[in-house]
N, C-alpha and C positions, 0 to 999 in steps of 0.2 A: 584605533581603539575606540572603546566605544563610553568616553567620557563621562556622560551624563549619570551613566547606567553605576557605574562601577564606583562613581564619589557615591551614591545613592547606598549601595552598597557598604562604605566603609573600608574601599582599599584602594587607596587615594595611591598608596607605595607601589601599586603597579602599574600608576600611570604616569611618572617620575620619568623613567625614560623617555614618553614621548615626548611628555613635556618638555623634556631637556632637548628633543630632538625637534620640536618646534619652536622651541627656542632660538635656538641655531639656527636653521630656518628663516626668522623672523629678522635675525642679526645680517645676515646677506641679503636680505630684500632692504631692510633700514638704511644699511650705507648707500646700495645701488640708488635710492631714493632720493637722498642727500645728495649726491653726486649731480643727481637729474635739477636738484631745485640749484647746483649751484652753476650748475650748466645755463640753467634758464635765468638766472640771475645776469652770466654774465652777457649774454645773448641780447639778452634787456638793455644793458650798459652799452654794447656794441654790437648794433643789428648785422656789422659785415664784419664779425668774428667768425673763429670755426668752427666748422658745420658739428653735426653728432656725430657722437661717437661712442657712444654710452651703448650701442644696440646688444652688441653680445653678451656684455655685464648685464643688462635686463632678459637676457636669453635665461641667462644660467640662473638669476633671481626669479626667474617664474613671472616676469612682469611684460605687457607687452611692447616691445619697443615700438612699432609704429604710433601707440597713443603717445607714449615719452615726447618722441622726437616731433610729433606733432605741437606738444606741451612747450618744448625749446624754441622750435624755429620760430612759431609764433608769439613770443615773448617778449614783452616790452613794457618800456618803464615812463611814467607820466610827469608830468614837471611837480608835480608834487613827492614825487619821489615815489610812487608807490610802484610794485612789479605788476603786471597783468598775463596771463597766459591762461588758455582755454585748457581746465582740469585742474588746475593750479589748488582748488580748497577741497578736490577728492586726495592730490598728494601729499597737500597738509595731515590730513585726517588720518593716511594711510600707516606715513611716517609715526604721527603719537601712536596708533593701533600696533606697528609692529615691537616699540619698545615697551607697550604695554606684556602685547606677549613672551615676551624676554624678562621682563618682572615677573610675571604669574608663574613663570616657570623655571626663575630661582627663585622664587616663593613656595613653590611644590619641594624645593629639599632642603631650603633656609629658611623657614616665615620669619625670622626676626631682619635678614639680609632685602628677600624680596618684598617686606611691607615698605624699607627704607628708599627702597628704591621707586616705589610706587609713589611717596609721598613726595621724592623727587622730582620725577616726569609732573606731578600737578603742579608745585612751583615752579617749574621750568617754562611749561606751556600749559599749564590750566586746564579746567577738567573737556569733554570732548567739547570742536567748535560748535559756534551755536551759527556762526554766519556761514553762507553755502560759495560767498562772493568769492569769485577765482581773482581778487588779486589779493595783496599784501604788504606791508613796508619792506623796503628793501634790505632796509639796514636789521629788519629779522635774521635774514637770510643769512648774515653772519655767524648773530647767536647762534641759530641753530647747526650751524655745518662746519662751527671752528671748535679749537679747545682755547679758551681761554690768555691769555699771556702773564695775566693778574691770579692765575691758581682759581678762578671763581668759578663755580658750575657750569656746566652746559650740556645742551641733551647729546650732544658727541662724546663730552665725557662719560657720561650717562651709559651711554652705549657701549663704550669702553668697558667700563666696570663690570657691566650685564655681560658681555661677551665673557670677561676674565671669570667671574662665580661660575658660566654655563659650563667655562672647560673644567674648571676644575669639579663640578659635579659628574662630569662627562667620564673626568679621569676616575673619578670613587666610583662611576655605575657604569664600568665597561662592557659592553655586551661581548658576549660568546653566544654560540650554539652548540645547543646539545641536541643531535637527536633530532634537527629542526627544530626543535622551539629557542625562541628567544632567549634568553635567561641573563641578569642579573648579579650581581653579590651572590653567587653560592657558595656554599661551602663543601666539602669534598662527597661528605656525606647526601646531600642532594642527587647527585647525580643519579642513582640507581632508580629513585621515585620518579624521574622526569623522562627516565630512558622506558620505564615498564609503562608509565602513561602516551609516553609517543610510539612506543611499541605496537600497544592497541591501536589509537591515531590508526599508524600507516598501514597496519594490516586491514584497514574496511576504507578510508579515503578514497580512496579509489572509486568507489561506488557513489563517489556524489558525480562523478560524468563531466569535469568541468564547472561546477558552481561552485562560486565566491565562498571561502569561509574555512571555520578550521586552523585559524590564524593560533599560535600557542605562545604565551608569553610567561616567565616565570621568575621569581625572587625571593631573594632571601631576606626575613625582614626581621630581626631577632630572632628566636626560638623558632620560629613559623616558616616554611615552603609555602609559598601560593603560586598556584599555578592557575592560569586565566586563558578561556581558549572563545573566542567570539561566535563559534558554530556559522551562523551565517549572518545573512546582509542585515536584517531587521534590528534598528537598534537598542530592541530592550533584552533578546535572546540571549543571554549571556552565561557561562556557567564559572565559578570560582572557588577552586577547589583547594582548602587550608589542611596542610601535612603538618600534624603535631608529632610528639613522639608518642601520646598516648589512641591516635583520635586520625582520621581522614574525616575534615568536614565538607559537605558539597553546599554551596549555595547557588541555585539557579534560579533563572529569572525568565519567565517568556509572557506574551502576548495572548496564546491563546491555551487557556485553563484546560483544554481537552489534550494538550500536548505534554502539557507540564505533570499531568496525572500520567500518561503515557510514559515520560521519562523515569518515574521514580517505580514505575512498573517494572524497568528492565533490571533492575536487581534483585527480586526475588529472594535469589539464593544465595545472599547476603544479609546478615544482621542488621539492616541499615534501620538506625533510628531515624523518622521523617517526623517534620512537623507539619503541624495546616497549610494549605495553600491562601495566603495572604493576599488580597488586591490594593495595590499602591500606584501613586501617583506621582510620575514628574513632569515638568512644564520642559513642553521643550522637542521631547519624543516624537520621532515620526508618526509609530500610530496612534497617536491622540494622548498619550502620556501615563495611559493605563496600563498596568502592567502584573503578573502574579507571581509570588516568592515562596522558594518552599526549599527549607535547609537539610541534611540529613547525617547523622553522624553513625562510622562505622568504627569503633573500636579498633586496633588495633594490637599487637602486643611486642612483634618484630616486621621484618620485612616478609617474611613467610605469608603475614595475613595483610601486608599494607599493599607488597606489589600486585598482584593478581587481581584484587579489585581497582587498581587504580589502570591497570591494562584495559578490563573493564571495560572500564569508564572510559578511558579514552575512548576503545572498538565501538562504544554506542554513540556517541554525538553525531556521526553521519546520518544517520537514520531518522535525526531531528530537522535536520533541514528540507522545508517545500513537506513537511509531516501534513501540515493540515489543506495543503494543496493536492496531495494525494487523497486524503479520509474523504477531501470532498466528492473527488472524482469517482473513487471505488462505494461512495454511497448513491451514486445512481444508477448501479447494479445491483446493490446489494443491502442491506439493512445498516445503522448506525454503528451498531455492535459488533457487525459480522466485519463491516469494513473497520474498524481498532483491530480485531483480532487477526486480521491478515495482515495488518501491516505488523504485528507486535511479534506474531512466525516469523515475517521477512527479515526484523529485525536479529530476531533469537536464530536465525538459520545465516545470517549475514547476505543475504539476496537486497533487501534495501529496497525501494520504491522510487526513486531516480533514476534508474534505468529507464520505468515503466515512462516516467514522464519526458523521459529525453528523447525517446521514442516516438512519442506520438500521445501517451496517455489516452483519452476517452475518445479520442477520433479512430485513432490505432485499433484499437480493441473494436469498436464502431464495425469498423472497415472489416475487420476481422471475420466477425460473430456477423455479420448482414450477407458476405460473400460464403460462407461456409452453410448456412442455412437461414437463408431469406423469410422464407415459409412458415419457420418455425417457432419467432421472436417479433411480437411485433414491438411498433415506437412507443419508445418509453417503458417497454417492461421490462420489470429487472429480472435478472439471471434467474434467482432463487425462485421467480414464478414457472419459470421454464425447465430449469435444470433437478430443482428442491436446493433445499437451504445446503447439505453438508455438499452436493457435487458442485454449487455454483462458488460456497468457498474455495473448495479445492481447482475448480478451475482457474479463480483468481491469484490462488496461489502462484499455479503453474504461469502464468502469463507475467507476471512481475519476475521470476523465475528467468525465463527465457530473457524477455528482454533486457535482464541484468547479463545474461550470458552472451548475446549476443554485442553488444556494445564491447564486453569485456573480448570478445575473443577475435572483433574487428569484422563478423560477419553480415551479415547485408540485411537489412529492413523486411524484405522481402521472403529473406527463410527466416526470420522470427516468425508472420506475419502466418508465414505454411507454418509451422511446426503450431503455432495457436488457432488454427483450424482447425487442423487433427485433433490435436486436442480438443475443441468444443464438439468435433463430432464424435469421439470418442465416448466423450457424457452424453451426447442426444442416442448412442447406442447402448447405455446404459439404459437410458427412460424406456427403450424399448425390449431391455431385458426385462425391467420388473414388472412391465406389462407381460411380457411371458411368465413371469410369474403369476400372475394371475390366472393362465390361461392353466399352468399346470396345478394350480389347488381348482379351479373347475372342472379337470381330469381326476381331480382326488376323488372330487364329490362323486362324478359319474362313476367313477369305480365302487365309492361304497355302496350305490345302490345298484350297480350288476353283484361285487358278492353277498349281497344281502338275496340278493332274487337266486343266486346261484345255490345258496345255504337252503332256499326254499325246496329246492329239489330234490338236494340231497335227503332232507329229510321227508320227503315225501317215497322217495325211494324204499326207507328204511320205514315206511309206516306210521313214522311219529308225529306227534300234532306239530305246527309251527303257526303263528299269531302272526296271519296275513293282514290282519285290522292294524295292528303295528308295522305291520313292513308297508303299507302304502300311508300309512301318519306320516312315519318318517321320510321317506322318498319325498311328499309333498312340504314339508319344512326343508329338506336339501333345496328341494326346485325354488322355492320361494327365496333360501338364501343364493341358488346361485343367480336368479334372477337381478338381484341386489349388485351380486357383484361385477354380472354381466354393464350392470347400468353404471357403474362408476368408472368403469374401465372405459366404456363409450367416452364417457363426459371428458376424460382425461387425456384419449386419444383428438379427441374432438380440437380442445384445447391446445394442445401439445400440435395439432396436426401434423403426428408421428403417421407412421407406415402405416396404409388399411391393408395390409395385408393381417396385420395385428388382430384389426377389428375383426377379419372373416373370419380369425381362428376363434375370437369370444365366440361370435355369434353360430358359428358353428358346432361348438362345444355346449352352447344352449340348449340348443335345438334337441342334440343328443342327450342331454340332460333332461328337458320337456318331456321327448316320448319314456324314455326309462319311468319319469314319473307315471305317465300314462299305463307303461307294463307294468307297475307296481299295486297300478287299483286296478288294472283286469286281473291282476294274480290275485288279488281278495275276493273274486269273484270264481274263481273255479273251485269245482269238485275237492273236498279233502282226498279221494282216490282216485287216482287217474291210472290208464293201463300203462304199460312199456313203454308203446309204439309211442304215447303221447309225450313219457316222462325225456325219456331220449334225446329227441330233436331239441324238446325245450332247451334242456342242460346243454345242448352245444348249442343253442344260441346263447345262452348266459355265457358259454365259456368266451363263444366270440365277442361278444360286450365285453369283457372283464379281458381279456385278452388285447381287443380292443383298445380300453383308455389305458392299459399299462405302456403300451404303445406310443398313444397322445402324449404320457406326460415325459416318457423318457426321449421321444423324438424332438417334445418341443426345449427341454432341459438341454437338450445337446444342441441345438436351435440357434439358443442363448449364449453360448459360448464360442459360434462362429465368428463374429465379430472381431475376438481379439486373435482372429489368424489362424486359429489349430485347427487342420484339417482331418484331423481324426473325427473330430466332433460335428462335420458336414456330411461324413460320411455315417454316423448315427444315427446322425437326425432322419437320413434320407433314408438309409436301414429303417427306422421305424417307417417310415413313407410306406414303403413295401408291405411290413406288416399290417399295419390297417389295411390296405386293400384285402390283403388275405384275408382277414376278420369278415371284411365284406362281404366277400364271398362264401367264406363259411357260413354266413347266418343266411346268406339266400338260400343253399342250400339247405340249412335247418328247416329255415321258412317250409319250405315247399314241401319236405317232408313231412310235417306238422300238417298241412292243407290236405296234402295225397291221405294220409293219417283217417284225417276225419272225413274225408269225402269218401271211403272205403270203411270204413269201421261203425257206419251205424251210430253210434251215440247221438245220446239226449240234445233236446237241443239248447241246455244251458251249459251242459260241456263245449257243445261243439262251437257258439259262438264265443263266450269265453274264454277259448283256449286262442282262437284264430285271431282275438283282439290281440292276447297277451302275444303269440308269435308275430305277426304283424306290428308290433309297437316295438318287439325286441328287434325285430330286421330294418325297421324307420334308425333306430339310434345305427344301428351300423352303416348306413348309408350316411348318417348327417356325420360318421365317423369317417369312413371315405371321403366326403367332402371336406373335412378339417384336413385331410392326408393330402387332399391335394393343394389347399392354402399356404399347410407348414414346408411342403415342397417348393412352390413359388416366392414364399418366405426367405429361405435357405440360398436357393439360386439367386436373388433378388443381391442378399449380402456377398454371397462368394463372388458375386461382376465385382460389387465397390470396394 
């Protein structure tokens, strides 16, 4: 029990028990004591008396018998009368401490009985000694270790009386279990609120892996259930939770203010009224005596609304213990916020964060994330630089996840350890998806400016004007934003140092971009009337451009979704492979027709250079479209080996 914490508190009635149980306690080590000083008394009087015998009595007393019998054998008495024996004024000491605690704690459920008896032991033997000197008068040795024959005091009797109040508080607070927890005086109707609270308890305990804590203790103290459960080792942690008939109030107590906002977070979806988190102090506490307090009261009206939340509450206490040994670990992958939020899912999902650190915690993960991709993470950066913020939560998720499942299902270090590889490589083939995304809004662009140039023709067919001043503006703002977007895809490949094969697809897709822009100012530059023979070839090289990037973006889309297995979509992607090539070859062939065109047809010679830039710059884009065909192919095979 966690003492200090709980009188601080104001529920002194549930530490009654132990008290009484230390009490007891205190009564078997007291007489074992007495025995030893009268052992050593007579030892003293007759150095070749019998030997000890007291060892196993100080076994069972918790005391050690080799110092005792050390204490006896060498015990002896001075012509002054006094006893001497080595340790002799630590078992003076010992003796008044253990009947002190045998007063304190019929004082816990008699103060008028246990002050009496307090004020006893000082007349008896006085307040603690002030001398360290290990001997004594002999004829002490009496007083203290006999009763009396004259009816007068003595601290035997003393001990006597204290034994007699301990049983009989022992017999009025007999313990039972309910459910595992300890329990007290209850009354019939108790039982249902301690059984839905340990309900919860047992259904997530489990998940602390072995660590101290979770201990549940309960009683009935007039009108009021309080049920007290320690969580874990730290001795300010505590939570005390008062069952009215109108009311569930929780009082909790912790150490570190970022846990304790955390706890009153998992209720949510409860009306729980909270008060402020309050910082107090007791002398005494492990960690330094600092502590914060924060109460919360949930109305009730039957059991209908009192059990469920009190199941609750039990299922969440797990999840608080080793809380801010985890926040700490998962915040050197991840942001402050991000690491609450994952632990506060694990919580709400019942996965817990014990596993993770039973595990191995940040070496584990370490080992993990370095042997899966080396290359990719360097020291000291966190997840969210590498992964983005929501895939390096979601990995963390996954990873506490696992190593709760493996613990729980007896399976081995080592397939956790695989199954959280896969997983991190899993996200590093996401990073390389939306880098395909990129690559397919770069195919957008290049397609809006083949059918922009493709619309050129038509209408030139038909006669009508078309605003070639506008169609090479715009083409040069496409160029200039894919330029942009080419450069950020680098920086991030760069970074990431994900796959280049990635990269050859930007810069491929550039390039094809660049000359389109280039066909789009030579087409401002030609004849508003051109013949057949010219109008023709053109429009099947647009077609093959425009044909072309439909190609790019649905080859690299199906590209994209290799990764996760589906073979359907390997064989897409490579389908479009094929088609580009064809494109390719259509526009040489355009080309060439367009050259033969004008080297046979006489024309001007601002048609005829003109025309031979714009075919030439349309047949460069399907060439740097062939070469993207053969990147996205190598792409493709690259993932179907891994």
């Amino acid at each position: 029990m966690k003492s200090a914490i709980i009188e601080q508190l104001g529920q002194a009635d549930l530490l009654l028990p132990a008290r009484i149980a230390e009490g007891l306690a205190a009564n078997n080590r007291v007489k074992a004591r007495l025995s030893i000083l009268q052992a050593a008394a007579a030892r003293a009087r007759n150095p070749d008396g019998a030997h000890f015998e007291l060892a196993e009595e100080c076994r069972t007393a918790g005391i050690d018998p080799v110092a005792m019998e050390t204490l006896v054998s060498r015990a002896s008495q001075s012509a002054d009368g006094r006893i001497t024996a080595p340790g002799l004024a630590n078992l003076r000491a010992a003796i008044r401490d253990d009947v002190a605690i045998m007063a304190h704690a019929v004082e816990a459920g008699d103060p008028i009985q246990g002050d009496a008896a307090l004020q006893r032991l000082t007349s008896l033997v006085g307040g603690a000694p002030s001398s360290t000197a290990d001997d004594m008068d002999i004829t002490l040795v009496g007083k203290l270790t006999t009763i009396s024959s004259d009816a007068g005091d003595s601290l035997h009797r003393l001990v006597m009386d204290l034994h007699k109040a301990l049983n009989g508080l022992a017999a009025s607070n007999a313990e039972e279990t309910v459910a595992g927890a300890h329990v007290y005086g209850l009354l019939p109707q108790d039982r249902s609120a301690i059984e839905a609270f340990m309900r919860g308890l047992e259904a997530t305990q489990k998940l602390k892996f072995g660590h101290p804590g979770l201990a549940t203790i309960a009683a009935r103290t007039g009108a009021r259930l309080t049920i007290q459960n320690d969580i874990g080792e730290t001795d300010a942690h505590v939570v005390v939770i008062a069952v009215d008939p109108d009311a569930v109030t929780i009082t909790y107590t912790d150490n570190h203010l970022p846990r304790a906002r955390f706890f009153t977070g998992l209720f949510k979806r409860f009306p729980v009224e909270w008060s402020g988190l309050e910082r107090k102090s007791v002398a005494g506490l492990a960690e330094g005596g600092v502590f914060y307090l924060v109460s919360g009261r949930y109305p009730i009206q039957s059991e209908d609304d009192r059990n469920p939340f009190l199941e609750v509450l039990g299922a969440s206490l797990v999840f608080l213990i080793d809380w801010n040994k985890a926040r700490k670990l998962l915040q050197t992958w991840v942001s402050k916020n991000d690491a609450v939020a994952i632990l506060d899912w694990a919580a709400r999902h019942r996965v817990g964060h014990r596993g993770f650190l039973e595990i191995g915690g940040s070496e584990f993960l370490s080992a993990a994330v370095r042997h899966a991709a080396s290359s990719r993470i360097g020291f000291g950066e966190q997840l969210d630089q590498v992964l983005g913020r929501a895939a390096a939560v979601d990995f963390l998720k996954t990873v506490l996840r696992v190593s709760a499942e493996a613990l729980l299902q007896g399976s081995s270090v080592r397939l956790a350890r695989d199954r959280i590889e896969a997983d991190f490589v899993r996200h590093l083939q996401r990073i390389d998806t939306a880098l395909l995304a990129i690559v397919i809004r770069q195919a957008g662009l290049a397609h809006e400016i083949g059918t922009a140039m493709a619309r050129l023709f038509v209408e030139r067919r038909r006669h009508r004007r078309f605003d070639v001043a506008a169609l090479a503006k715009n083409a040069r703002h496409i160029e200039e934003k894919a330029d942009r977007i080419a450069m950020e895809a680098r920086n991030e490949i760069a970074r990431l140092d994900t796959d280049r094969n990635v990269e050859r697809l930007v810069n491929q897709m550039e390039d094809a971009i660049d000359e389109l822009e280039q066909a789009a100012f030579s087409a401002s530059l030609i004849p508003e009337e051109l013949p057949p023979e010219l109008i023709d070839p053109l429009d099947e090289l647009c077609a093959a451009v425009v044909s072309g990037t439909e190609a790019a973006a649905a080859g690299t889309a199906a590209a994209a979704e290799v990764p996760d297995g589906h073979r359907i979509d390997s064989e897409d992607a490579l389908a479009a492979v094929g088609r580009l090539l064809d494109a390719e070859h259509k526009g040489d062939a355009a080309e060439r027709k367009v050259t033969a065109a004008i080297f046979n047809g006489g024309f001007d010679l601002k048609t005829s250079l003109s025309v031979l830039d714009l075919a030439r710059a349309l047949e460069r884009a399907t060439d740097r479209l062939a070469a993207f065909a053969h990147a996205l192919r190598e792409h493709v095979l690259t993932d179907l080996a891994t």
